[in-house]
N, C-alpha and C positions, 0 to 999 in steps of 0.2 A: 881418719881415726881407725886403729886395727882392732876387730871384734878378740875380744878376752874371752870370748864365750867359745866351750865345745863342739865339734861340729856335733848334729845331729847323727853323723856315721860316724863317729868315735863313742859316744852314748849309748848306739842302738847294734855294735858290732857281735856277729854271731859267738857263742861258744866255742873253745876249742875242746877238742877230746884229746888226751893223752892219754899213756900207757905208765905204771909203774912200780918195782916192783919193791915188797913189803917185807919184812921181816914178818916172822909166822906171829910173834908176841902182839907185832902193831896190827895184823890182822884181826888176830881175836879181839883184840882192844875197841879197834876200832867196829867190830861186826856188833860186840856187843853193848855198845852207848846208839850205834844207828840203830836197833832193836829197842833199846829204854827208850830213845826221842821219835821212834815211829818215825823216821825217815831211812831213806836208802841211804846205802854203803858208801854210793858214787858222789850223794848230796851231799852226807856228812865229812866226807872226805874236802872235798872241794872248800866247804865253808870252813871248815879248820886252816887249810894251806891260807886261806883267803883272810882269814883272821891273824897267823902270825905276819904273812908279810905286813898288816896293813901295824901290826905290832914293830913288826924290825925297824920299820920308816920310821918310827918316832923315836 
């Protein structure tokens, strides 16, 4: 029988860092909700891309 299950290095795989560059509107945009939610620029960044792809899939 073939395990269905994740490996445990697919689950626990490091971040990657990228680079990218923004329209000056989407910077301030985004500089100022990471300020209203008390987190970083870099966090709030990331969990938006992270939210519309998991949006696009459905």
């Amino acid at each position: 029988m073939i395990n269905q299950e994740p490996s445990a290095s697919l689950l626990f795989r490091k971040p990657v860092r990228i680079s990218v560059t923004l329209a000056n509107v989407a910077y301030r945009e985004l500089e100022r909700r990471s300020g209203e939610q008390g987190r970083s620029l870099s966090n709030l960044a990331a969990y938006l891309l992270e939210v519309s792809l998991v949006k696009a899939k459905d």
